[in-house]
C-alpha positions in Angstrom: 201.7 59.4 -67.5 204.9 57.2 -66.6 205.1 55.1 -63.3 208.9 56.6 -62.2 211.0 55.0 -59.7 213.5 56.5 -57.7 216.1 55.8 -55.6 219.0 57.6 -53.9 222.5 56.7 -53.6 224.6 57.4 -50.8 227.8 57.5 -49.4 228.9 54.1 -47.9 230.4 55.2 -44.7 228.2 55.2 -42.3 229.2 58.6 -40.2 228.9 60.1 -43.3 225.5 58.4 -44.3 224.2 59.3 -41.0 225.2 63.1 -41.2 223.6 63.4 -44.9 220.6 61.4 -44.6 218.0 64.0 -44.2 219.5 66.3 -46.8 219.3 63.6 -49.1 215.7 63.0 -48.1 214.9 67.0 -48.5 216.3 66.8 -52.0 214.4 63.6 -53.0 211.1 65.2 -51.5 211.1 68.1 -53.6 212.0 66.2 -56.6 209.4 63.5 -56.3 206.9 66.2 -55.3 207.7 68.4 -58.5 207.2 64.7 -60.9 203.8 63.6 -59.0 202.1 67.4 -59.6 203.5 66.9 -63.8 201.2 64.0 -63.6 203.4 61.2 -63.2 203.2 58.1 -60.6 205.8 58.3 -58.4 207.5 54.9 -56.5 210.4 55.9 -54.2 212.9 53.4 -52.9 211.9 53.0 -48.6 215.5 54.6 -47.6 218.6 56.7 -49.7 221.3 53.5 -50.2 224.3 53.0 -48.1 225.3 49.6 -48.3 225.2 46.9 -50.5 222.5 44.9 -49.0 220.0 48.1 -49.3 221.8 48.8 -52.8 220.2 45.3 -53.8 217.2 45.6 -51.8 215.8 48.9 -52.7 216.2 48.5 -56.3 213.8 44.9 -56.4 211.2 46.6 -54.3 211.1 49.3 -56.9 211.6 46.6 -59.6 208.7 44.7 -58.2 206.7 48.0 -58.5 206.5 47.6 -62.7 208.1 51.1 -63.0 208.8 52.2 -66.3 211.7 54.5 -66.0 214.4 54.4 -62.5 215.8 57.6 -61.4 218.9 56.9 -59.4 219.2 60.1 -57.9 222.7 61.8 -56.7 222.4 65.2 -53.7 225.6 63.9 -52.4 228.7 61.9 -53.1 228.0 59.0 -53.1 229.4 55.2 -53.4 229.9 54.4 -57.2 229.7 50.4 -56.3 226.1 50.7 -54.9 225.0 52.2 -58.2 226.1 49.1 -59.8 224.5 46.7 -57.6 221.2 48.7 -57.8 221.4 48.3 -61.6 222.2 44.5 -61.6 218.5 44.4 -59.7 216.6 46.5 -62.3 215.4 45.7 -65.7 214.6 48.4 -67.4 215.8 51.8 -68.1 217.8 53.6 -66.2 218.1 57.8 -65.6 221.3 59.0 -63.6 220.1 62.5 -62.2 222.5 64.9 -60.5 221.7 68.1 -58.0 223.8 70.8 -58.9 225.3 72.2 -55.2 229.2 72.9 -54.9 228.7 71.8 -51.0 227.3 68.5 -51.6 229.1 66.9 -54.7 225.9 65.0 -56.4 227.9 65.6 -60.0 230.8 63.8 -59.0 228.7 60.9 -57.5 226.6 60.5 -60.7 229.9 60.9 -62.7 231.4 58.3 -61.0 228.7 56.0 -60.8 227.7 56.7 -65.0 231.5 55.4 -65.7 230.9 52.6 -63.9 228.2 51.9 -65.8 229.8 52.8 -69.1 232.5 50.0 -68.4 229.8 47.2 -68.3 228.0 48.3 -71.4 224.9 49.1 -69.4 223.3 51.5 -71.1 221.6 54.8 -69.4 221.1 58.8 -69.6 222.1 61.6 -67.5 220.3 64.9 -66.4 221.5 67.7 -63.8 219.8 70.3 -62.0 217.4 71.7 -59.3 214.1 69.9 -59.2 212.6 73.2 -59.3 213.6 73.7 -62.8 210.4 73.1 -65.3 212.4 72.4 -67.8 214.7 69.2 -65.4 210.8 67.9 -65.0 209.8 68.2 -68.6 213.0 66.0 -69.5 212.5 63.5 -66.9 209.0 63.0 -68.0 210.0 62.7 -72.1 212.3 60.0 -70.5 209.6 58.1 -68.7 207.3 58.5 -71.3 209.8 57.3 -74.1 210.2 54.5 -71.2 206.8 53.6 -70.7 205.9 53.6 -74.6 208.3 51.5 -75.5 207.5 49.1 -72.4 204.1 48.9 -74.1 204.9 47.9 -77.1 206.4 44.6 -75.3 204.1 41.7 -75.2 202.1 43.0 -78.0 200.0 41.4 -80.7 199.4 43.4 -84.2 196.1 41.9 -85.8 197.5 42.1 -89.9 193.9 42.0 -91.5 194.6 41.0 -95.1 198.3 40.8 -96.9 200.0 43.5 -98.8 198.3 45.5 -100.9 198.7 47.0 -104.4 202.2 45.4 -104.5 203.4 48.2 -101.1 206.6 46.6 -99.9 206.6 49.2 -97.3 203.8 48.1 -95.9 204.9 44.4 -94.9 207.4 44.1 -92.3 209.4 40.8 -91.3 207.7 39.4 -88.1 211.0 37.9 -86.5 212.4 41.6 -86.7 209.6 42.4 -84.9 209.7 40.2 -82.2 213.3 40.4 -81.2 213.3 44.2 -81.5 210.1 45.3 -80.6 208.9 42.5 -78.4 205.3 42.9 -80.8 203.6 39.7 -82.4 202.0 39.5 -85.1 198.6 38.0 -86.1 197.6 36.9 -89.6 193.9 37.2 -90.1 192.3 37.3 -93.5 190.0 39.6 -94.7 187.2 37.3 -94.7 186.6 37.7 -91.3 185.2 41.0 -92.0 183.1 40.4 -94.4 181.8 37.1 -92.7 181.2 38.5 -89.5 180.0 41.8 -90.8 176.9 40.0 -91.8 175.8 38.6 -88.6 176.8 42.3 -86.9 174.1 43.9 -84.6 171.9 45.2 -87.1 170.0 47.8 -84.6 173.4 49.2 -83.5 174.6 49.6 -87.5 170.7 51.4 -87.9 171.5 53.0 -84.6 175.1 54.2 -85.7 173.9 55.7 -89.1 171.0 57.9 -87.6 173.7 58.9 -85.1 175.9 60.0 -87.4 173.3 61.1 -90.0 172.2 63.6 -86.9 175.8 64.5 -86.0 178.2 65.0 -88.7 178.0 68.4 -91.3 176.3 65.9 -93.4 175.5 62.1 -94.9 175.2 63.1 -98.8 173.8 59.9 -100.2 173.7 59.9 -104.5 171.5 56.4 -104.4 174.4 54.2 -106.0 178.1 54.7 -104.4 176.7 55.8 -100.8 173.2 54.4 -99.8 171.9 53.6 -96.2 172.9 50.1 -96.7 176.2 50.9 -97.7 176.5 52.7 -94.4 175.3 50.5 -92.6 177.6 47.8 -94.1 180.6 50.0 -93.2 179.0 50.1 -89.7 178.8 46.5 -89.7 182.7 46.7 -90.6 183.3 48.6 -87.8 181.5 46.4 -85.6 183.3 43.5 -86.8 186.8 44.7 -86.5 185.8 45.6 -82.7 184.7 41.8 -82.0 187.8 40.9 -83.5 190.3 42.9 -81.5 188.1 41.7 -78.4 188.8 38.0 -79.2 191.9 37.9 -80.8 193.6 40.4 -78.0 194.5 42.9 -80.8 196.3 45.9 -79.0 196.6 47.5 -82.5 195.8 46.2 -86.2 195.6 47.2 -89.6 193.8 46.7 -92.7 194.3 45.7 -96.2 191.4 46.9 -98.0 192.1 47.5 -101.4 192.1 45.9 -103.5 189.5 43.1 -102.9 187.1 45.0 -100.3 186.5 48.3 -102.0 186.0 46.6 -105.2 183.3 43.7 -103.8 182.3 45.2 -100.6 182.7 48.5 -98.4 185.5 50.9 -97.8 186.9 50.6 -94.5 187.0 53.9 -94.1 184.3 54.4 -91.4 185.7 51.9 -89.7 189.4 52.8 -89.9 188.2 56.4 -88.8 186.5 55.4 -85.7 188.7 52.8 -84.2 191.7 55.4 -84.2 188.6 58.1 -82.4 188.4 58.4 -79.0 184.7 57.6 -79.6 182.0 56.6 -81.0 178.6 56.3 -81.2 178.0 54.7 -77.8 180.1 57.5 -76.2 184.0 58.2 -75.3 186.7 54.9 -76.0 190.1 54.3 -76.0 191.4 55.0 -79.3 192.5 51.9 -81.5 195.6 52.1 -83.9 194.4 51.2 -86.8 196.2 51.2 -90.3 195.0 51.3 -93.8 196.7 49.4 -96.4 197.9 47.1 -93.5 201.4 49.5 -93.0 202.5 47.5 -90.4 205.1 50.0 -90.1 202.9 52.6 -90.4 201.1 51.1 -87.5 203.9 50.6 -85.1 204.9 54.2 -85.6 201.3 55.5 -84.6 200.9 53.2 -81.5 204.5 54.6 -80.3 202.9 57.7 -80.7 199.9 57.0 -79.2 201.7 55.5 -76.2 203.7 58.6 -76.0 200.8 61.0 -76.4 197.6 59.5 -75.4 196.1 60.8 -78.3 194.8 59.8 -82.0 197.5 59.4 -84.2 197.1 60.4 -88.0 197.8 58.5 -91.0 198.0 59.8 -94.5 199.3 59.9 -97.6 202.2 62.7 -98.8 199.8 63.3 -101.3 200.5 67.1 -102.9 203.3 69.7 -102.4 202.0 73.2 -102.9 205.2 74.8 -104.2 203.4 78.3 -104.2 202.7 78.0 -100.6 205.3 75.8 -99.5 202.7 73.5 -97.8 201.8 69.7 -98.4 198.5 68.0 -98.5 198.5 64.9 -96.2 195.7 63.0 -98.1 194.3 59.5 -97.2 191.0 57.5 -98.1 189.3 57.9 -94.6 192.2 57.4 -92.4 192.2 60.5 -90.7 190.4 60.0 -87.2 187.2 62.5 -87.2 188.8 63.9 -83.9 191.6 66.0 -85.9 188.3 67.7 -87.6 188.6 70.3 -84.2 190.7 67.9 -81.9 188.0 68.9 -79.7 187.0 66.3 -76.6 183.6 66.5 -77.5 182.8 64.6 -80.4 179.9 66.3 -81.8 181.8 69.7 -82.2 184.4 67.5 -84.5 181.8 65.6 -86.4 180.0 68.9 -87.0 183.0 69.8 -89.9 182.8 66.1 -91.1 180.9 64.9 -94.5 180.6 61.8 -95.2 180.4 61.8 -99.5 180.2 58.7 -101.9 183.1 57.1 -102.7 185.0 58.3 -105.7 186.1 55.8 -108.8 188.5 54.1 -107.6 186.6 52.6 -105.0 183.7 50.2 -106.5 182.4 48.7 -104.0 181.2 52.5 -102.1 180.3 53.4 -99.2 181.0 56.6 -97.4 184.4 58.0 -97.4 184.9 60.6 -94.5 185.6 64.0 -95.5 187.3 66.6 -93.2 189.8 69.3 -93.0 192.4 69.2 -89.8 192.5 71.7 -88.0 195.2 74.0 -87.1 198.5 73.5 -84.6 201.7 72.3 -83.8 203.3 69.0 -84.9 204.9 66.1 -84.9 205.4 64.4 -88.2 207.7 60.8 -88.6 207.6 57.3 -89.5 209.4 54.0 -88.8 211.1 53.4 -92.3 213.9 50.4 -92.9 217.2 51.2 -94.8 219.0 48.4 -96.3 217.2 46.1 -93.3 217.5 49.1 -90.4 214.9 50.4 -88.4 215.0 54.3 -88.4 212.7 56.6 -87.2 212.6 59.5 -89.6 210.9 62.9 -87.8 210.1 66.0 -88.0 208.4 69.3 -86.3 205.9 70.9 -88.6 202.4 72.7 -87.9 198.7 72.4 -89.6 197.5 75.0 -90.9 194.0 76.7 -92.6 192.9 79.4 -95.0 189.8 80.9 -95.8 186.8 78.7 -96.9 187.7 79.4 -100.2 191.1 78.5 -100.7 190.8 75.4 -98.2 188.1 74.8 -101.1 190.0 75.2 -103.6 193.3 73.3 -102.1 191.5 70.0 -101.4 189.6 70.0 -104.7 193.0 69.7 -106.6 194.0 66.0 -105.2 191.2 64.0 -103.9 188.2 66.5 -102.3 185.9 63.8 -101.0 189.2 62.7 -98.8 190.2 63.9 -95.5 193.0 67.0 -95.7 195.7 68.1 -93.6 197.5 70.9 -94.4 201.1 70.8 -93.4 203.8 73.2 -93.2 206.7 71.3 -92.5 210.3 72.0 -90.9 212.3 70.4 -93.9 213.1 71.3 -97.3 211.0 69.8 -100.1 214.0 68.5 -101.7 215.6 67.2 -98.9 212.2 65.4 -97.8 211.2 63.5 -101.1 215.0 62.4 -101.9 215.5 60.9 -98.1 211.7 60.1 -96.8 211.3 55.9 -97.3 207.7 55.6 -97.4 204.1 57.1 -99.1 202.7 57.1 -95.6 203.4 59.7 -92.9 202.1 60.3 -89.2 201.4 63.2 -86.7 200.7 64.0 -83.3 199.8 67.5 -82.0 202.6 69.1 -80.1 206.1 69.1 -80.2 207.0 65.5 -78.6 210.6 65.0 -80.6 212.6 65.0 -76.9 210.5 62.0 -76.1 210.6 60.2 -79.5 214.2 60.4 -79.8 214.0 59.0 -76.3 212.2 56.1 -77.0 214.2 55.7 -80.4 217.6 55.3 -78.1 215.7 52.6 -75.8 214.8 50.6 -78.8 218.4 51.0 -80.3 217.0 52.9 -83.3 218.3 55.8 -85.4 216.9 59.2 -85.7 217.4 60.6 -89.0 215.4 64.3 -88.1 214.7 66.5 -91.1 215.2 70.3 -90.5 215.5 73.7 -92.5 218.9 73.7 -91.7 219.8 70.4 -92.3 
């Protein structure tokens, strides 16, 4: 969760100050004890502001604290002028919450203090209500998380494995765009370096890794040419590389080029693509790793917002097939589907237990295993950072994953790509209206509905939402 600070603003006078003090203090205790039990870390300015000099030094302490999100928080009238100074001491972003009480006139305080505010361009949003209200909480806490995932991304290196691939414009992004709007560098390392380093990999973990899996998943169905125990192992090895890579290089989230030249002369990445975005492996539970096929950088900025927001895997796929009959699309990708989304279970083995691993099909020479799965069933959120004549956008949706009877899951997969993972989405847009406006081959989920807290994050980083719905 989101470290939240917050601070309240009084009136300046100091009979008045004096006579409101504790009721200010009541209201700020209930609030910050509502936002500690939703799971968020709570830093609270020492004393409600009623002169300048506190204004000023309140807001650094809290500064000082590396909050994500500031709350400046209105039970009373209060002094519009000690907002300001408050917000000349803090960096980031900024919440203007109001009580709702016709004794004590929060609403005009916050009012007066968000024109002020308005007037010098300083950006900031607004809420209103009793801190009792789930719903009040639930929006401060899309804010802070917006907040603190977009902090995040700040100071950031992408590791760009390879160049683009197959000719995808979509997948290359300009770096300077990235760095002044984003705050995100990005690393150029070639391919090489996975192939190189690969070969000097741990080779009792890589034998270690493939009995693991060969005990754990639904089933390793080796043919004796495109998937082999050496061909496993070599993905393994991949795996293994990548890691030592985003250990030296600092890589807080990468992506890989792949195709063409490594699945035609060496492994699919897709083991290791799989298990860097899983929240494990085989040496036991891990921080997931955003990790993108084809090298979409954009595709990989929009999963580690999402990951930031959510905490969870983020999945990456193809728009593959659109099942007019059903009204249902199959979100299809050569092994880029984390194994978690198999059962989105915390224990591992209960998702590997619906994951094969078959050979690779023709277009991949080089073999290997590709990592076969069927996601299982929820809620969603669906998007992707797309550019439009230059301009970032982030393009989302609400949808859900769905399944059918063994049979028709069967017989749904086996018209695109079988051996790949599935998802099988039901989204809120029209078909038409999707594949005339969507900008990209490559879409992205997170269970849940988290749109409050992606358009959030969107407004921080000064980016349109262009949100696809039935009605729209």
């Amino acid at each position: 969760m989101a470290r939240i600070g917050v601070i309240s603003i009084s009136d300046g006078r100091d009979y008045v100050h004096g006579g409101i003090v504790g009721f200010i203090r009541t209201v700020e205790d209930r609030l910050v004890t509502e936002l500690i039990a939703a799971g968020h870390h709570v830093v609270r300015g020492v004393e409600p502001v009623g002169s300048n000099e506190q204004a000023v030094a309140v807001a650094r302490r809290v500064q000082a604290a590396g909050v994500d999100l500031t709350v400046l928080h209105y039970a009373v009238w209060a002094f519009p002028h000690f907002t300001m100074l408050a917000a000349g001491a803090l960096d980031g972003p900024l919440l203007l919450l109001s009580n709702i009480d016709p004794v004590q006139p929060g609403m005009v305080g916050m009012l007066a203090a968000g024109g002020a505010l308005d007037q010098i361009g300083r950006e900031h949003a607004r809420l209103w209500g009793d801190p009792a209200d789930p719903d009040l909480i639930a929006a401060i806490g899309a804010r802070a998380r917006a907040a603190a995932a977009v902090r995040s991304l700040r100071g950031s290196t992408f590791g760009r494995i390879g160049g683009r691939p197959m000719g995808m414009n979509t997948a290359v992004a300009n770096t300077d765009q990235w760095q002044r709007q984003f705050g995100v560098d990005v690393e150029e390392i070639d391919q090489w370096e996975i192939v190189r380093r690969a070969d000097t990999a741990d080779a009792g973990e890589a034998k270690g890794a493939r009995e693991w899996l060969e005990r754990t998943t639904a089933g390793v169905h080796y043919d004796g040419r495109k998937l082999t125990p050496e061909l496993l192992e070599r993905q393994i090895r991949s795996y293994l590389a990548m890691r030592d890579l985003i250990a030296e290089w600092h890589l807080d989230f990468t992506g890989i080029k792949g195709q063409p030249e490594l699945t035609q002369y060496f492994a699919t990445m897709d083991i290791a693509e799989a298990f860097l975005n899983d929240p494990y492996d085989w040496n036991g539970p891990k921080e997931p790793h955003v990790c993108a096929t084809e090298a979409d950088m954009d595709g990989a900025l929009t999963m580690q917002l999402f990951k930031r927001i959510t905490g969870t895997p983020v999945l990456f796929a193809d728009v593959r097939h659109y099942h007019a009959d059903r009204d249902i699309w199959d979100l299809c990708n050569s092994g880029q589907h984390a194994t978690w989304y198999a059962a989105r279970s915390a224990v591992a083995a209960e998702n590997l237990s619906r994951v094969h691993l078959y050979p690779e099909v023709f277009f991949f020479p080089a073999g290997g295993a590709s990592v076969h799965h069927l996601a299982a069933p929820g809620e969603m959120t669906l998007g992707r950072l797309t550019r439009k004549n230059g301009d970032y956008r982030m393009q989302l949706m609400l949808g859900a994953f769905e399944t059918y009877a063994d049979t028709v899951n069967e017989a749904l997969m086996k018209q695109s790509t079988w051996e790949w993972p599935h998802a099988f989405a039901r989204l809120d847009a029209h078909a038409g209206d999707f594949l005339t406006r969507f900008g990209a081959n490559h879409i992205h989920a997170v269970p849940g509905d988290q749109r409050a807290t992606v358009r959030a994050a969107c407004e921080l980083l000064g980016i349109t939402v262009d949100e696809f719905t039935r009605a729209g």
